[in-house]
MIMAR-391948 format. One record per residue (C-alpha): x, y, z; residue in three letters; residue number from 1. Coordinates in nm, 4 decimals. Last residue first. Example, Ala and Ser with C-alpha at 12.3 -4.5 7.8 and 13.67 -1.06 7.14 Angstrom:
// MIMAR-391948
1.3670:-0.1060:0.7140:Ser:2
1.2300:-0.4500:0.7800:Ala:1
//
This chain:
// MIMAR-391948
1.0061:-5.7594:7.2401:Unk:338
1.3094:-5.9269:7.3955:Unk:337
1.2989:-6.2757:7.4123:Unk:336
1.1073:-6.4539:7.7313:Unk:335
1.2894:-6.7806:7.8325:Unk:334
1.2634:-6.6422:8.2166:Unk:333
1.5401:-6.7672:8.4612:Unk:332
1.4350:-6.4900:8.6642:Unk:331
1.7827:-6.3657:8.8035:Unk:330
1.7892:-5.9959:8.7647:Unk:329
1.4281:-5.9119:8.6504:Unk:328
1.2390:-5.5881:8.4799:Unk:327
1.2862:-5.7953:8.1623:Unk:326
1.0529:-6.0528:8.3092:Unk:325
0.7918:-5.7548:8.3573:Unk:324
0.7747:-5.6388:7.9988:Unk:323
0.7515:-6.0096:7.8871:Unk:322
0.4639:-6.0662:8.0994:Unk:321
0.3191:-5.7382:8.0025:Unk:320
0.3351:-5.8096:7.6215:Unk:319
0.4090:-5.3974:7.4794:Unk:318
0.1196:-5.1932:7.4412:Unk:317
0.2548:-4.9039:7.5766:Unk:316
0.5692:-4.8941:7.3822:Unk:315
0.9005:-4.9648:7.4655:Unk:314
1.1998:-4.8076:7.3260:Unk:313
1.5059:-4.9468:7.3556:Unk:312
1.8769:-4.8901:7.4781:Unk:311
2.1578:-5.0585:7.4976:Unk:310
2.4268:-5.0414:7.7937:Unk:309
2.4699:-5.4519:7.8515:Unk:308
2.2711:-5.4358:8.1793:Unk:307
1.9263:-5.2563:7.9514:Unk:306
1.8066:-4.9095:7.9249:Unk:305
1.4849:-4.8111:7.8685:Unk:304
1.3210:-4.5588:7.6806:Unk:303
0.8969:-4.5147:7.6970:Unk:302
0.5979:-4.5233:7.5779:Unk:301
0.3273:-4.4195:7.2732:Unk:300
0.4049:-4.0404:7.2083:Unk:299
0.7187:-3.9439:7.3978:Unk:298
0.5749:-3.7548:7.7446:Unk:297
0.7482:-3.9833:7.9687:Unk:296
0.5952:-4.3501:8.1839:Unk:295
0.7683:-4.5897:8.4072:Unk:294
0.5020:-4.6734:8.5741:Unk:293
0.3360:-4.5812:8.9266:Unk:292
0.2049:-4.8220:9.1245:Unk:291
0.4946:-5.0022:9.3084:Unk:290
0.5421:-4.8196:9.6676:Unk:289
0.2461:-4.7231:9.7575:Unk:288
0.0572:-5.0133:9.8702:Unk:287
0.1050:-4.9800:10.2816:Unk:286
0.0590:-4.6292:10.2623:Unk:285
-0.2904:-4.6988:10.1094:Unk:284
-0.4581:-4.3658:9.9324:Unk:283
-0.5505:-4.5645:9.6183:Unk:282
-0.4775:-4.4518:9.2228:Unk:281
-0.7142:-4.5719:8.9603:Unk:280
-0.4907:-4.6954:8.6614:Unk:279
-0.3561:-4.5073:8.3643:Unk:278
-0.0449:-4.7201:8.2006:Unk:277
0.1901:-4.5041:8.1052:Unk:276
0.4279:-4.7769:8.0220:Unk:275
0.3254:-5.1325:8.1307:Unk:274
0.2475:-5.1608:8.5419:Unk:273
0.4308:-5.3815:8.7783:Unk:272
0.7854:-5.2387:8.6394:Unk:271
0.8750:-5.0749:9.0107:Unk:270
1.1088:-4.7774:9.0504:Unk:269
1.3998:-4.6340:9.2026:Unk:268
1.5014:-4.2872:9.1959:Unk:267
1.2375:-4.1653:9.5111:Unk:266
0.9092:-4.1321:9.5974:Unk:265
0.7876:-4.4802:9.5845:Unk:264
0.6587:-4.5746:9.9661:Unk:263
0.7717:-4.2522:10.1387:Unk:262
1.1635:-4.3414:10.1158:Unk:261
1.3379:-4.5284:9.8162:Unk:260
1.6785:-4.3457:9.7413:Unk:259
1.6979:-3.9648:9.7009:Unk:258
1.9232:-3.7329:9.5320:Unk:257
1.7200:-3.7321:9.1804:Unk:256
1.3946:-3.6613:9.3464:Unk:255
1.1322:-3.8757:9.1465:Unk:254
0.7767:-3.8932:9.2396:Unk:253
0.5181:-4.0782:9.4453:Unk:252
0.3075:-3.7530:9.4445:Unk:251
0.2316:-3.7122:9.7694:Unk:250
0.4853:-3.3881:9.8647:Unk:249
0.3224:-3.2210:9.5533:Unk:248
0.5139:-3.1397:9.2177:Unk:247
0.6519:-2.7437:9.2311:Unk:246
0.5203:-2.5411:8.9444:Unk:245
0.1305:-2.5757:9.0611:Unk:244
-0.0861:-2.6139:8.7017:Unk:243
-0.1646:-2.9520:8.7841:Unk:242
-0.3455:-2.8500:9.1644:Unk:241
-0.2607:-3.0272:9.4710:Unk:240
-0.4421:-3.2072:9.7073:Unk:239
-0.2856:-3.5661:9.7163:Unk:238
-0.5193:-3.7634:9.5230:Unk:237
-0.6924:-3.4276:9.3672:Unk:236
-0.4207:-3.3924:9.1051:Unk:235
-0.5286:-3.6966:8.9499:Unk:234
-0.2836:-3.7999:8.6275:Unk:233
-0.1548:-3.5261:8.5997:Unk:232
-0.0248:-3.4940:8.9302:Unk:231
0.0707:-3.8747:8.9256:Unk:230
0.2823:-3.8632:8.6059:Unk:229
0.4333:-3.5461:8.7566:Unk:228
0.8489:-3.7067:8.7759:Unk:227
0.7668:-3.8590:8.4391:Unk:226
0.9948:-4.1860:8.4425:Unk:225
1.2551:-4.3314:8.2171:Unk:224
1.4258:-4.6335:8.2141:Unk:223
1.6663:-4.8328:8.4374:Unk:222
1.8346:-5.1889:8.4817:Unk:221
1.6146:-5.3747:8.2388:Unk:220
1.8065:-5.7437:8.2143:Unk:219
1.8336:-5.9265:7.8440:Unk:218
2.1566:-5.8041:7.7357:Unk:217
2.2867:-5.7932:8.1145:Unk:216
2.1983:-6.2039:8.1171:Unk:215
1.9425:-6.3891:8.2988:Unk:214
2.1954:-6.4621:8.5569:Unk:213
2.2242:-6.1022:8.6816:Unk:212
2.4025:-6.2043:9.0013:Unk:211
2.7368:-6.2305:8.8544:Unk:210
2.7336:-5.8575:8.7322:Unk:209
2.7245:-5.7529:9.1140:Unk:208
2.3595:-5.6116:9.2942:Unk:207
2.4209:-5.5037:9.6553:Unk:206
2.0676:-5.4682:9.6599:Unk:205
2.0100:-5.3038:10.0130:Unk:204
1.6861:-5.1913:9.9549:Unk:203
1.6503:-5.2697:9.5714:Unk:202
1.8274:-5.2007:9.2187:Unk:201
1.9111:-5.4629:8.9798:Unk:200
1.5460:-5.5960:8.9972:Unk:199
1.3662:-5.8816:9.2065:Unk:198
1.1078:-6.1476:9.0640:Unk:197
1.3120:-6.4413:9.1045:Unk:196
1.2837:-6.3361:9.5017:Unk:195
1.0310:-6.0386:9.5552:Unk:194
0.9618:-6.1391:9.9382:Unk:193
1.2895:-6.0308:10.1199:Unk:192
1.5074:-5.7113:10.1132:Unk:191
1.2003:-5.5226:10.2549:Unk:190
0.9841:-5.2400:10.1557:Unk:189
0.9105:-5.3661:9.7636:Unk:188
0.6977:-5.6327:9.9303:Unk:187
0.3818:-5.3361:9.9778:Unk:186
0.3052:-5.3742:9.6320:Unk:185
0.1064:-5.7160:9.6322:Unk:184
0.1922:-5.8002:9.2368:Unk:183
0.5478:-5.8056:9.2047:Unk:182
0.8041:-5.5968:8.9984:Unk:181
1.1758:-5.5273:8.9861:Unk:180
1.3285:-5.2419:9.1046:Unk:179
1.4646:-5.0714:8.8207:Unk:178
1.6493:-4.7414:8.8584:Unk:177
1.5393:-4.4130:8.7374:Unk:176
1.5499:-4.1628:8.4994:Unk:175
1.3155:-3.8797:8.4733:Unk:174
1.4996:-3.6929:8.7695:Unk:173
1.3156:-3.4659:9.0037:Unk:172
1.5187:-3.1392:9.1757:Unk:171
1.4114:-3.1011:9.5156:Unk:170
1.2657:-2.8605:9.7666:Unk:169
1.2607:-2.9357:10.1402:Unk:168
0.9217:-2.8524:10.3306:Unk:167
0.6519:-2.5860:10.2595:Unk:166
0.3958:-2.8429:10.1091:Unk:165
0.3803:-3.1245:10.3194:Unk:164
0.4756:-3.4896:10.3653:Unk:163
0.8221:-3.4334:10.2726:Unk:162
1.0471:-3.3309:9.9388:Unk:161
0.8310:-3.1211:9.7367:Unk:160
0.9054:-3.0791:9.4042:Unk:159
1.1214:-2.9178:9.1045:Unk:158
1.1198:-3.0012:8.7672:Unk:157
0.7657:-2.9215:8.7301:Unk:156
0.6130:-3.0532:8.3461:Unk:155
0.7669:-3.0304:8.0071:Unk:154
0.9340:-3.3356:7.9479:Unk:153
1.0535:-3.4202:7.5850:Unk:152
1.4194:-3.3274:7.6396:Unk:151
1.4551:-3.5924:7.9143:Unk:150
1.6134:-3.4379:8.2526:Unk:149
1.8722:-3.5946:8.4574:Unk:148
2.1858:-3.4879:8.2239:Unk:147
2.0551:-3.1317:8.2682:Unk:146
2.1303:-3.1671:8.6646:Unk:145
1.9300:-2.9266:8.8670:Unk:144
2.0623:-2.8316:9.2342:Unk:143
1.8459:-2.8578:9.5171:Unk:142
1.9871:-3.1849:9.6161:Unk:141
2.3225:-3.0807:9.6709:Unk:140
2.2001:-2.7588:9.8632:Unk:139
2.0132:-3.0432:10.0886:Unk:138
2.3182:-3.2794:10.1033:Unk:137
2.4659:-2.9703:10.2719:Unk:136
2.3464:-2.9728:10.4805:Unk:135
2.0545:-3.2251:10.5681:Unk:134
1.7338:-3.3278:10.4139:Unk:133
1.9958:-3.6763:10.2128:Unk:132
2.0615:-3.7933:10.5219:Unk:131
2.3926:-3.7853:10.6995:Unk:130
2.6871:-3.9106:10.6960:Unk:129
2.7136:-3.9630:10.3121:Unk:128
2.7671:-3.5822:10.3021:Unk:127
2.7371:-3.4621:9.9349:Unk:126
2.9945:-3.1641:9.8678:Unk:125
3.2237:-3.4348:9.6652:Unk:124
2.9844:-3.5801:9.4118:Unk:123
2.8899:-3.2309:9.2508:Unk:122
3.2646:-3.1530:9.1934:Unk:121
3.2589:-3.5153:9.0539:Unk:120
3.0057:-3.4380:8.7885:Unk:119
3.2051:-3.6332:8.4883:Unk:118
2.9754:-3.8746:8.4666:Unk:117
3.1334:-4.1512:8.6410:Unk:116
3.1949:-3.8824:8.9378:Unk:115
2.8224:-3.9036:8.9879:Unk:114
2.7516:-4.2276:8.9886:Unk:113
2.6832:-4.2339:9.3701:Unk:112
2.4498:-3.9770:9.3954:Unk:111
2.2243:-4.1026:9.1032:Unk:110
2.1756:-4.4613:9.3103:Unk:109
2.0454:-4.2247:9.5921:Unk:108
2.1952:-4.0973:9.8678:Unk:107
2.0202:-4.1931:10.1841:Unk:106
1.6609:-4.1428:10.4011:Unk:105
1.6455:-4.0347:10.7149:Unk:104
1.4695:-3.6803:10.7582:Unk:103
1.3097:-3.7419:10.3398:Unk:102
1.0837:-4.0091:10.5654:Unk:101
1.0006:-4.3514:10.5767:Unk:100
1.3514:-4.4753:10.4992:Unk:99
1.4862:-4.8294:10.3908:Unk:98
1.8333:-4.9230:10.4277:Unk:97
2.1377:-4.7887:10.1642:Unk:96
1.8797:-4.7738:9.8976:Unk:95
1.8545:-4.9046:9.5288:Unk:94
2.2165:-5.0108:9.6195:Unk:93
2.5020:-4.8658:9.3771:Unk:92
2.6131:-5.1421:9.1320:Unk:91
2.8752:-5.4157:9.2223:Unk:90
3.2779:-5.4447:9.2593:Unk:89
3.3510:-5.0569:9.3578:Unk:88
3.5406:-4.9751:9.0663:Unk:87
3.4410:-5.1955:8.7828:Unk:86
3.0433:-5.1636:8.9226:Unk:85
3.0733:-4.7619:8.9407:Unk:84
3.1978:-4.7515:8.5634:Unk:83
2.9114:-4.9956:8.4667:Unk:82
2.6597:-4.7509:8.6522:Unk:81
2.8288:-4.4829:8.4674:Unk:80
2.8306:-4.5810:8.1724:Unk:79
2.4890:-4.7063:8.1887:Unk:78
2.3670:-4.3478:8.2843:Unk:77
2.5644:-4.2038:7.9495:Unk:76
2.3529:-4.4503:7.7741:Unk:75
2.0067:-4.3141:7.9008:Unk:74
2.1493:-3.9491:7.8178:Unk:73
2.1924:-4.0517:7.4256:Unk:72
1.8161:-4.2637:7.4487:Unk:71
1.6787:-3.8940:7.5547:Unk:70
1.9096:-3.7401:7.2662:Unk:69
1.7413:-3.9642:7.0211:Unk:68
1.3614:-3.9139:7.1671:Unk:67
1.4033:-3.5165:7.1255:Unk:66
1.5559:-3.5563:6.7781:Unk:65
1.2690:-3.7898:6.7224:Unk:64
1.0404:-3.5340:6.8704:Unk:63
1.1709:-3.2693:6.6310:Unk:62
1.0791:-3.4731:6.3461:Unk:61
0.7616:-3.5672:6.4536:Unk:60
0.7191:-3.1753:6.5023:Unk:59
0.8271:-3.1059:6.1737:Unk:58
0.5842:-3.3837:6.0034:Unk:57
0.3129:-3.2844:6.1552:Unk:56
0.3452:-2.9659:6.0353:Unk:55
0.3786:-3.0250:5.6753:Unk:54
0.0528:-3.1273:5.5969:Unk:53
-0.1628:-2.8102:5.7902:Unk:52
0.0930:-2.5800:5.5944:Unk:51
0.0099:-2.7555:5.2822:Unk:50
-0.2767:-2.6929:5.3426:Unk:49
-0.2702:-2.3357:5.4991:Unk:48
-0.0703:-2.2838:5.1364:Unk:47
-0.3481:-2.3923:4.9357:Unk:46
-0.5802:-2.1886:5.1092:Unk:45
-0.3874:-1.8750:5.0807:Unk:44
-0.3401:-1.9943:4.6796:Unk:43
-0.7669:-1.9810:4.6555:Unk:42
-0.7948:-1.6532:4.8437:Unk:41
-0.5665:-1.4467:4.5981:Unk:40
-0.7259:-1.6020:4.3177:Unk:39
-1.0904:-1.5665:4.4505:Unk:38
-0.9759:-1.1505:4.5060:Unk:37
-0.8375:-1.1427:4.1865:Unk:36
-0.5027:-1.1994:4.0778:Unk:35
-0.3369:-0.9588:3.8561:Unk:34
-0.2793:-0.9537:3.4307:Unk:33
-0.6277:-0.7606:3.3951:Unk:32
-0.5029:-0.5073:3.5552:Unk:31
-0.2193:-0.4409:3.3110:Unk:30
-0.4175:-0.4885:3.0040:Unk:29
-0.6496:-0.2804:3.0893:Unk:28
-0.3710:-0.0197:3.1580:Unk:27
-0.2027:-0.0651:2.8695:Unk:26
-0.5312:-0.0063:2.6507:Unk:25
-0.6144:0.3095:2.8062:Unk:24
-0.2089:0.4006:2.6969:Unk:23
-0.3290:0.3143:2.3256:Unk:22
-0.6148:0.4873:2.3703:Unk:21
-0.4374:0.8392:2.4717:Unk:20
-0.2063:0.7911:2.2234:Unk:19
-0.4472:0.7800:1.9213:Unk:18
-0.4176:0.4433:1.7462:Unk:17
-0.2685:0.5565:1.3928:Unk:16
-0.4526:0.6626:1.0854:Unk:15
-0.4405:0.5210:0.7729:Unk:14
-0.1375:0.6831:0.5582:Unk:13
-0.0553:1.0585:0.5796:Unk:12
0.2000:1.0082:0.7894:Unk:11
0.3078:1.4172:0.8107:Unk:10
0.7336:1.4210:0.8714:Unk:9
0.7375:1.7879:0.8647:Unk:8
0.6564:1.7836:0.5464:Unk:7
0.4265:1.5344:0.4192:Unk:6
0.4667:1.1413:0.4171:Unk:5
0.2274:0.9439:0.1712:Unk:4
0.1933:0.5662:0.1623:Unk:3
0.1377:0.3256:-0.0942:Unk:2
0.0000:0.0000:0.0000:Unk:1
//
């Protein structure tokens, strides 16, 4: 098509788009390239999706962090207990004699490992002379020991040592010793009645590696506890609220510095009951000591450690009569590990 140009530089040809349509044009098409308000909403619900999918699977995988540096501190225990039985000929008793009350009772199996564990300055400002209320074993155990707590629990580290509120403060421990098991609870106070059914650590144990005839590999010699598992679990037994940030003097817990005293409060437990198993708790002094499991806030059970220095975890439906055999030192059960 022939086209015509005119001085100044005239196009003569068809005309052009005027400018000002052109730009009108632009600017249509610019908006029209942007999300709308459905738009916008539609990706923020695909993100709180994926959001909502990807959660779970952070916090599982922070809990198995949490869970492997639990089962970590469980094998720095059996170091120590093994270190204490090459040194001293046999493991630390569950309790040097039996106590009723925090005015009498010892130094607990924790106590006496300590310079295994590389917490001698610890070890040397307890007292053995005296009981575990008095100075300075009292300072001693007021102090909180990381290497006693698992990463998963969140409750009161810190509890009541006595009968009532207002007496000695202690730091709690969610690892503790295995006493073995038996069915009428109030055995666990004397050095007698629990026979093939007693555990490395006891009143008086004196427990050597010769005396764990079913074999260290097959022998549960501690595990983890939840030092509120009884506050949560019915804060009305013994008067005290959950949300209280000191556990109550009834709770059957777990001061690190003490040995058995108060039927069950102490670092020594029984293996009567699966992990976290829920049962109805009974005011009977007599039947104190074995009730409460060896329980922790990981979903679904519990670590334990065996003789040999492994470690396992154990979940709550695990065979009760092979959980209990394992809880035994000389048994002569032909139950396999789980």
């Amino acid at each position: 098509m022939h086209r015509e140009w005119k001085y100044p530089f005239q196009y003569a040809g068809p005309s052009l788009m005027k400018f000002s349509e052109h730009v009108a044009l632009r600017r249509h098409a610019s908006t029209m390239s942007g999300f709308t308000l459905v738009e916008l909403l539609v990706v923020i619900a695909i993100i709180g999706v994926l959001i909502g999918l990807l959660l779970p699977a952070v916090q599982a995988a922070r809990e198995s962090g949490r869970r492997s540096a639990c089962q970590n501190k469980l094998r720095q225990l059996g170091l120590g207990l093994a270190s204490h039985e090459s040194a001293r000929g046999q493991l630390p008793n569950g309790a040097d004699g039996y106590a009723w009350t925090s005015a009498t009772t010892n130094a607990s199996l924790l106590v006496k490992i300590l310079p295994y564990m590389e917490l001698e300055e610890l070890y040397t400002k307890y007292d053995f002379s005296v009981a575990v209320s008095a100075s300075p074993n009292s300072t001693v155990a007021n102090t909180l020991v990381p290497l006693f707590f698992c990463p998963s629990y969140t409750g009161a580290k810190q509890g009541w040592m006595g009968y009532m509120p207002g007496s000695l403060t202690c730091y709690a421990t969610c690892y503790v010793g295995v006493f073995g098991w038996h069915t009428t609870d109030n055995r666990a106070l004397t050095t007698t009645g629990l026979g093939s059914q007693r555990g490395a650590f006891f009143v008086n144990s004196n427990t050597k590696i010769k005396d764990v005839t079913d074999g260290l590999s097959n022998t549960l010699v501690m595990g983890e506890f939840r030092p509120n598992f009884l506050r949560v679990l019915s804060p009305t037994f013994y008067n005290q609220t959950a949300s209280s940030e000191l556990i109550g003097p009834n709770a059957r817990w777990s001061p690190w510095a003490a040995s058995i005293f108060l039927e069950n409060i102490g670092s020594v437990k029984g293996m009567k009951y699966s992990p976290n198993q829920v049962f109805a708790p009974y005011n009977d002094r007599t039947k104190d000591t074995w009730p409460l499991p060896f329980s922790s806030e990981h979903p679904q059970g519990t670590s334990m450690l065996y003789g040999d220095g492994s470690v396992a975890f154990f979940t709550e439906n695990v065979d009760i009569t092979v959980w209990r055999n394992l809880s035994t030192i000389a048994g002569g059960e032909v139950d396999t590990k789980p």
